[in-house]
N, C-alpha and C positions, 0 to 999 in steps of 0.2 A: 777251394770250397770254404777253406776259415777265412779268407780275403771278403769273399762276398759275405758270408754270414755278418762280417764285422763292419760292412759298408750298409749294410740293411741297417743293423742296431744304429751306428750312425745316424741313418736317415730319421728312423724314426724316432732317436730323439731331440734330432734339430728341428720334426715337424713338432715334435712334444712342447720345446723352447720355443718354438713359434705361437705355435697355441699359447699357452699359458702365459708371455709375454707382451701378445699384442691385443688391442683392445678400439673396439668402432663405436665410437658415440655421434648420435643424432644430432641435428642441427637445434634441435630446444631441446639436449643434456647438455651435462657439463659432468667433469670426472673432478672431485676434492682426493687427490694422491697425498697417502702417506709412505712415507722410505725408511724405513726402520721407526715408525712412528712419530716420526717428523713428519710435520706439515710443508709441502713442496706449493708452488703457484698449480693454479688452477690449471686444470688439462681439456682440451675442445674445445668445439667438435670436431670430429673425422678421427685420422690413426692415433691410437696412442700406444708410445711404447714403454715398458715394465720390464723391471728387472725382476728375474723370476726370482721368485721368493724372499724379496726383500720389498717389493713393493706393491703396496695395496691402494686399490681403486675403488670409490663408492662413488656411483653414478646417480644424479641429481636431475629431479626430472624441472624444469623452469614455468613448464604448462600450467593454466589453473584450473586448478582440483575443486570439483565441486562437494562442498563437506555437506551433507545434511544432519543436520540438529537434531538428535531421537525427541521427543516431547517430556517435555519437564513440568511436574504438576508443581506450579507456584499459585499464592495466595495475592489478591490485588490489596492494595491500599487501602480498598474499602471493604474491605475483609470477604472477598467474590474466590472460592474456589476455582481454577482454571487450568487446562491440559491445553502448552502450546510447544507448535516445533515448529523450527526454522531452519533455511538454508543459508549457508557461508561460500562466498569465493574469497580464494586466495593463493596466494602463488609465489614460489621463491625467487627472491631478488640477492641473495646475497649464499652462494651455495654452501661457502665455507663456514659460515655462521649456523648453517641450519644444521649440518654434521653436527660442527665443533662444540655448540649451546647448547643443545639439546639432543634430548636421546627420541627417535621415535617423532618425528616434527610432527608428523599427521596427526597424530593421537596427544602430543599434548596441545596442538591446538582445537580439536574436537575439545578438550576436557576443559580449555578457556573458555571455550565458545558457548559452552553449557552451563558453567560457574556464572558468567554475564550475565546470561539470559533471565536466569532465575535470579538473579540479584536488581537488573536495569525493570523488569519487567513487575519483579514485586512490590518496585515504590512506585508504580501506575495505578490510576484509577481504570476501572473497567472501564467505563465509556472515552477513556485516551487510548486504553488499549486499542479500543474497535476504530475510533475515529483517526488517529493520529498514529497512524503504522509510519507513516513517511518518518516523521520527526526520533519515531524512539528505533525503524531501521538506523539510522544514521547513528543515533548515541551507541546503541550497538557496536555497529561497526567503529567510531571513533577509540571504541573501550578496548575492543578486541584487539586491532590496529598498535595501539599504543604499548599491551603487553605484549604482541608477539615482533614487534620493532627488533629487540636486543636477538631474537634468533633466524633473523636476517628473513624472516615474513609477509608479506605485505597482503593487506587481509582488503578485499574491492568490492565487497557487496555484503549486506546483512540483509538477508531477506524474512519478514513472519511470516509461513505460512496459511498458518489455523489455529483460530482458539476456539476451543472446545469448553462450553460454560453449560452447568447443570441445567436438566430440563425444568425445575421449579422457575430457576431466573430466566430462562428464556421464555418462560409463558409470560412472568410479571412487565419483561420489558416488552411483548409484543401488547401486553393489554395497558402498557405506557405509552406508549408510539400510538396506539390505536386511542387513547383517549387524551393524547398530543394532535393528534389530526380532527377531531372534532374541534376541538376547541379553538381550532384553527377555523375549520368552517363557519363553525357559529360567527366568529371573528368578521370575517371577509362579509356571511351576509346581513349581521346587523349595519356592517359599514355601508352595504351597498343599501340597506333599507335608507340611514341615514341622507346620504346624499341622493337617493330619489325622493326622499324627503324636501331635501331642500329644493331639487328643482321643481319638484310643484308649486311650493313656495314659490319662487320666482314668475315659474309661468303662471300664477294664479294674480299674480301682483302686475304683472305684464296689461292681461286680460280684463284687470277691471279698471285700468287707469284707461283700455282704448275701445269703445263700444263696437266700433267698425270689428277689432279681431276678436272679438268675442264671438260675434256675429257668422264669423269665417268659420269658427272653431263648433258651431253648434251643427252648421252646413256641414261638417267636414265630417263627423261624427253620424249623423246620419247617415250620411251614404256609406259609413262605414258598417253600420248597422243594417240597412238596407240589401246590401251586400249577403248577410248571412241568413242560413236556410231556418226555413217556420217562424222569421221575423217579420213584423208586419211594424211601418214608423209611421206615425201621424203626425208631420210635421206642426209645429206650432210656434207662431213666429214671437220671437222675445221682447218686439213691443207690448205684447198682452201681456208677460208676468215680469214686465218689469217694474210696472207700480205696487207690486207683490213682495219683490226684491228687497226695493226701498224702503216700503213699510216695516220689512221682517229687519231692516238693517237699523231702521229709526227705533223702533221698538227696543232694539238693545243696548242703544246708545243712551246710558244716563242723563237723566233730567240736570 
């Protein structure tokens, strides 16, 4: 009976050394092993084995983590109150760095990410804000990228989501836009008066240098008029008021 009692104890603590010894990491972990607080080479993936109680395993995740940005109320360049948040990709490339540099990797790159934003985004002007997200994602990311380098980070997207600008300045700029788009109009149809302008001109200069298309042009008018309802056309041909013409042209012409 003491034989088996002591073959069970046995058992159960070679299953206990087993447990606590052995260790399964995923194909995107990696294990950073310290051995009495020594740093050993990298461990995974698949089995690893651990001397029990002298070695310690922290397992590293390689995937990228998608950070969101809580909203940071910064002031623009042009002195525009603003509430914006953004999202980070990023992801460990260097596993032993991200232990060893730093405590908490997730959280002190959250707290770069947030330091940047309000720093990169408060020498913008509101309207680079709105229009130029491409250019100031990147300096973002560039910024972010470069301090989290040293703790083996590699930082692959700055995204802006939203900026949030007081309701006063959002009326002022929709009643800016809105009298940006007239003035556009006005634009385009004084232009388009001008150049029907000039083709009359032309065709008026066409027309009296050739009596035949004049002739054509009075014809052609007619039956244009003709055509429409409660019109009634008395044609009248322009031998008769052409010595009309003449005279009203002679009469202007200085002596």
């Amino acid at each position: 009976m003491t034989v088996a009692v002591v073959a069970v104890v046995l058992v159960v603590v070679v299953a206990a050394v087993a447990i606590v010894s052995t260790r399964v990491l995923r194909e995107y972990q990696r294990g950073v092993l310290f051995r009495l607080g020594r740093l050993r080479p990298l461990a995974g993936p698949g089995l690893v084995l651990l001397l029990p109680f002298i070695d310690r395993l922290v397992r590293v995740d390689l995937r990228t983590v998608t950070l969101t940005i809580p909203p940071q109320e910064i002031i623009t360049r042009d002195n525009v109150p603003a509430r914006v948040n953004a999202v980070a990709y990023f992801r460990v490339v260097e596993p032993t760095l991200a232990v060893t540099e730093v405590e908490a990797f997730p959280v002190a790159t959250s707290q770069i990410a947030q330091t940047t934003l309000r720093s990169v985004l408060g020498k913008a002007e509101l309207d680079t804000l709105l229009s130029e997200r491409d250019e100031l994602n990147d300096n973002l990311r560039r910024i972010i990228d470069e301090q989290t380098e040293p703790w083996g980070i590699k930082v692959t997207t700055v995204e802006i989501k939203d900026v949030e600008i007081p309701e006063a300045m959002q009326r002022a700029m929709a009643r800016a836009a809105e009298a940006e788009r007239e003035r556009r109009a006005k634009i385009i149809a004084a232009e388009g008066e001008f150049q029907a302008s000039q083709k009359l001109l032309e065709a008026s200069q066409v027309l009296s240098r050739n009596p035949v298309a004049m002739q054509l042009r009075y014809q052609q008018t007619l039956v244009e008029l003709g055509g429409e309802k409660h019109t009634v056309v008395f044609p009248l041909p322009l031998d008769l008021i052409s010595p009309f013409l003449t005279g009203t042209q002679n009469e202007g012409e200085p002596d």
